[in-house]
LUMLUMGU-484762 format. One record per residue (C-alpha): residue number from 1; residue in three letters; x, y, z. Coordinates in steps of 0.2 Angstrom, whole numbers, padded with zeros to 4 digits. Layout:
BEGIN
+------+------+-------+-------+-------+
| resi | resn |    c1 |    c2 |    c3 |
+------+------+-------+-------+-------+
|  NUM |  ALA |     X |     Y |     Z |
...
+------+------+-------+-------+-------+
% end
This chain:
BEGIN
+------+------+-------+-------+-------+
| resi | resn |    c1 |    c2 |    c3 |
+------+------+-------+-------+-------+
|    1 |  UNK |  0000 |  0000 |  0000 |
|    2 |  UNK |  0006 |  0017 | -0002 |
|    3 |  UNK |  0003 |  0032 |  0010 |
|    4 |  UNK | -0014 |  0025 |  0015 |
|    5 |  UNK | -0020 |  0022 | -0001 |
|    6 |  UNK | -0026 |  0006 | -0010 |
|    7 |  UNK | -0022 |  0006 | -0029 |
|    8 |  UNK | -0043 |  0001 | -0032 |
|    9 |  UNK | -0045 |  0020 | -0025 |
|   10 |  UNK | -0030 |  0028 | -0036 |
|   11 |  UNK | -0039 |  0020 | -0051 |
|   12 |  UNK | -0056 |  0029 | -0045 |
|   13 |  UNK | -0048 |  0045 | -0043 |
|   14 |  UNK | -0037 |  0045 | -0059 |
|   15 |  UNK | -0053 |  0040 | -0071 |
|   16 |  UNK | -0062 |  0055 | -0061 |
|   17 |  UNK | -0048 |  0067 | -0066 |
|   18 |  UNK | -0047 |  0061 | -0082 |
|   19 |  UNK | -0066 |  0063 | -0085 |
|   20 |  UNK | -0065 |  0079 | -0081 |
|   21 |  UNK | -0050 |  0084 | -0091 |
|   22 |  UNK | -0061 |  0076 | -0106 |
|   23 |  UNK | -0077 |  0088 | -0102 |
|   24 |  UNK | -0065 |  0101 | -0100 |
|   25 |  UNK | -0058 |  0097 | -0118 |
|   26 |  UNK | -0074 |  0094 | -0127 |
|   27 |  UNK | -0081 |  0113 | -0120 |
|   28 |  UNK | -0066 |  0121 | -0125 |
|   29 |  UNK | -0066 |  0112 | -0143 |
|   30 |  UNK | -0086 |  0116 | -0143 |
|   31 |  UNK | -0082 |  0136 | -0140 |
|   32 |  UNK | -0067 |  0136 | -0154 |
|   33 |  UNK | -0081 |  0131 | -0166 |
|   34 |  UNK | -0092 |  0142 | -0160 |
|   35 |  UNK | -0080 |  0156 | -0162 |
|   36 |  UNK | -0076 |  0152 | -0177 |
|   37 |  UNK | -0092 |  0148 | -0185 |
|   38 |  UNK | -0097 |  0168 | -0177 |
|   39 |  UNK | -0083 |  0176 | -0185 |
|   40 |  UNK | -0089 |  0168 | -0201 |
|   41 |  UNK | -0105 |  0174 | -0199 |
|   42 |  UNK | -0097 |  0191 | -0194 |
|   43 |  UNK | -0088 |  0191 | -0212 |
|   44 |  UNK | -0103 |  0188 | -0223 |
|   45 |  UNK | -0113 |  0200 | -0212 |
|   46 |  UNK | -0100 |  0214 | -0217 |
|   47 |  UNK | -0096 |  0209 | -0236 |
|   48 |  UNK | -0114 |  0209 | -0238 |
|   49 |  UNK | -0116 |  0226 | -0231 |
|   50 |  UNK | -0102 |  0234 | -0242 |
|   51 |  UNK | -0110 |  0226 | -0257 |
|   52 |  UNK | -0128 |  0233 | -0253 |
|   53 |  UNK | -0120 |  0248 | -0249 |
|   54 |  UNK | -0111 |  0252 | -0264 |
|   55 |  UNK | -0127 |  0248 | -0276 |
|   56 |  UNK | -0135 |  0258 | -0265 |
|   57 |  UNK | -0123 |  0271 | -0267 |
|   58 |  UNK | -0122 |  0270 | -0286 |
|   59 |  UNK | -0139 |  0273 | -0286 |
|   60 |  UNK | -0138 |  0288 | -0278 |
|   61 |  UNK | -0124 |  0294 | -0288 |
|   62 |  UNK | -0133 |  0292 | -0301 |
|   63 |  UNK | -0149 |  0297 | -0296 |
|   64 |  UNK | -0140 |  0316 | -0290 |
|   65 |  UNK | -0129 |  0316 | -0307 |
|   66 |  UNK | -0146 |  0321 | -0316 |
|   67 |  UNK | -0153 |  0319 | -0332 |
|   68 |  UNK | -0141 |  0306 | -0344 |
|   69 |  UNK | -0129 |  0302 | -0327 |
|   70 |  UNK | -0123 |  0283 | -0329 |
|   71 |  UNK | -0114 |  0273 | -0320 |
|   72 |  UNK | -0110 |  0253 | -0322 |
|   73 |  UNK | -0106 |  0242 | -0308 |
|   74 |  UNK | -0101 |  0222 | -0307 |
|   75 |  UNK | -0105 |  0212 | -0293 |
|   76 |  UNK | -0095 |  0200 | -0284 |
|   77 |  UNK | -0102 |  0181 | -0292 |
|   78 |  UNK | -0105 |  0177 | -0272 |
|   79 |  UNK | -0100 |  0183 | -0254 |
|   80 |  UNK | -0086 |  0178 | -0243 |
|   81 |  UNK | -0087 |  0159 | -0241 |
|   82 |  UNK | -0093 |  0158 | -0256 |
|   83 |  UNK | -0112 |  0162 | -0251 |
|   84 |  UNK | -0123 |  0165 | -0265 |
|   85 |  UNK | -0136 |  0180 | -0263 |
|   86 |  UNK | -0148 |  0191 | -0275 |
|   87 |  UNK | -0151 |  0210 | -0274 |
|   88 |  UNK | -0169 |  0220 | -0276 |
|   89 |  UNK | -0171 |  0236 | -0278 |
|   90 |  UNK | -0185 |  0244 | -0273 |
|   91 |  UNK | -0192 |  0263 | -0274 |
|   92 |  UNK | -0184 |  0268 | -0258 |
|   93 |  UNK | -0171 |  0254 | -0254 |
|   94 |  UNK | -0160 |  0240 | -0261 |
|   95 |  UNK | -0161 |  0222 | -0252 |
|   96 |  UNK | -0147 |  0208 | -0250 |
|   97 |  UNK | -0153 |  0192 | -0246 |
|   98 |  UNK | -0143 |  0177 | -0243 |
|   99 |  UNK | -0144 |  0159 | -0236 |
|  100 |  UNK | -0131 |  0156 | -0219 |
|  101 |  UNK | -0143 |  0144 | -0207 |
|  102 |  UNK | -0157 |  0155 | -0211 |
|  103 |  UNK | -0165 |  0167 | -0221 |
|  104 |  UNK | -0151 |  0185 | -0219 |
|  105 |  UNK | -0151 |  0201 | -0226 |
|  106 |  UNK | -0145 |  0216 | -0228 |
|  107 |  UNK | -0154 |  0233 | -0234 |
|  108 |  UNK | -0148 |  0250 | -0236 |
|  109 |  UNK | -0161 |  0266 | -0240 |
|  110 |  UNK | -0159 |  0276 | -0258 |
|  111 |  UNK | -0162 |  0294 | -0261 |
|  112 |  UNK | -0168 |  0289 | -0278 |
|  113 |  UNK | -0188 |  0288 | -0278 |
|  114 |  UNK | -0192 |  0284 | -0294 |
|  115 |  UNK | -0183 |  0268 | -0299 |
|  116 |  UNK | -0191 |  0260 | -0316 |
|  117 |  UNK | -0204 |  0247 | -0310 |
|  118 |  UNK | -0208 |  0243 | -0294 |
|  119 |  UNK | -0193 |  0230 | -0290 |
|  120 |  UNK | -0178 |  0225 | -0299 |
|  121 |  UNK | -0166 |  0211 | -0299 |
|  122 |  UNK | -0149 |  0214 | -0299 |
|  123 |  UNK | -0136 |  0201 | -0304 |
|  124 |  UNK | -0122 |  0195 | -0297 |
|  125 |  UNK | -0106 |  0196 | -0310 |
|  126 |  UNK | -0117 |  0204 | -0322 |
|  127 |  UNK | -0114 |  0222 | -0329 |
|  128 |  UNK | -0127 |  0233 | -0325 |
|  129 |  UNK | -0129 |  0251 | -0333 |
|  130 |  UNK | -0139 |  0262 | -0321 |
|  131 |  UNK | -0145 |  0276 | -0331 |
|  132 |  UNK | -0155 |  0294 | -0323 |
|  133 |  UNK | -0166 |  0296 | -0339 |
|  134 |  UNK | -0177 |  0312 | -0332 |
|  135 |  UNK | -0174 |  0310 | -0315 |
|  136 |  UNK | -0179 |  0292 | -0316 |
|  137 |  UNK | -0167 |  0280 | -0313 |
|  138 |  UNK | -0166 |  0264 | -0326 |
|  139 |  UNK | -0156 |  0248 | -0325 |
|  140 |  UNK | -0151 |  0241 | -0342 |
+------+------+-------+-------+-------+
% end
């Protein structure tokens, strides 16, 4: 025997410490994921703002340039990760939508009122003219 101790109980106590250093372990594994799996979520969220924001922002350039202002834009084929999305633009704003374990968006407001039709498509990797044609803004 050593110290008081008989080897059945060393046995007990080491399986107990090593149980614990295994839920230990799995928690911290479990939060890695889920850090990194938010700052991927954090990326998209962002790349998805700067893209709503710069059609948004074209619009508008557009839109105060007056009559015969054009400008044409390309979009990015898909957000970081590789995330597919589709733009709308409506009367008073332009809408990014994506697929990330749910339905997300992004949406930015437009000074331009009087977009041609009620909603338009934009997209992705396409070249799109935006055109003020009487202080109406078109998309060809």
């Amino acid at each position: 025997m050593m110290r008081g101790y008989s080897r059945g109980q060393i046995s007990i106590e080491l399986m107990v410490t090593l149980g614990i250093a295994l839920l230990l372990f799995i928690f911290l594994i479990d939060a890695a994921i889920n850090q990194t799996s938010l700052a991927k979520d954090l990326t998209i969220r962002s790349n998805a703002k700067e893209v709503v924001s710069y059609v948004a922002e074209s619009i508008d350039d557009v839109y105060l340039g007056g009559n015969n202002a054009t400008k044409i834009i390309t979009l990015p084929y898909a957000l970081r990760g590789e995330i597919e999305y589709n733009i709308r633009v409506y009367p008073r704003s332009v809408l990014l939508t994506y697929n990330l374990n749910g339905q997300r968006h992004a949406s930015q407001s437009i000074l331009a009122k009087n977009i041609n039709g009620t909603e338009y498509y934009v997209l992705p990797k396409t070249a799109v003219r935006i055109r003020n044609h009487g202080g109406g803004v078109y998309f060809e």
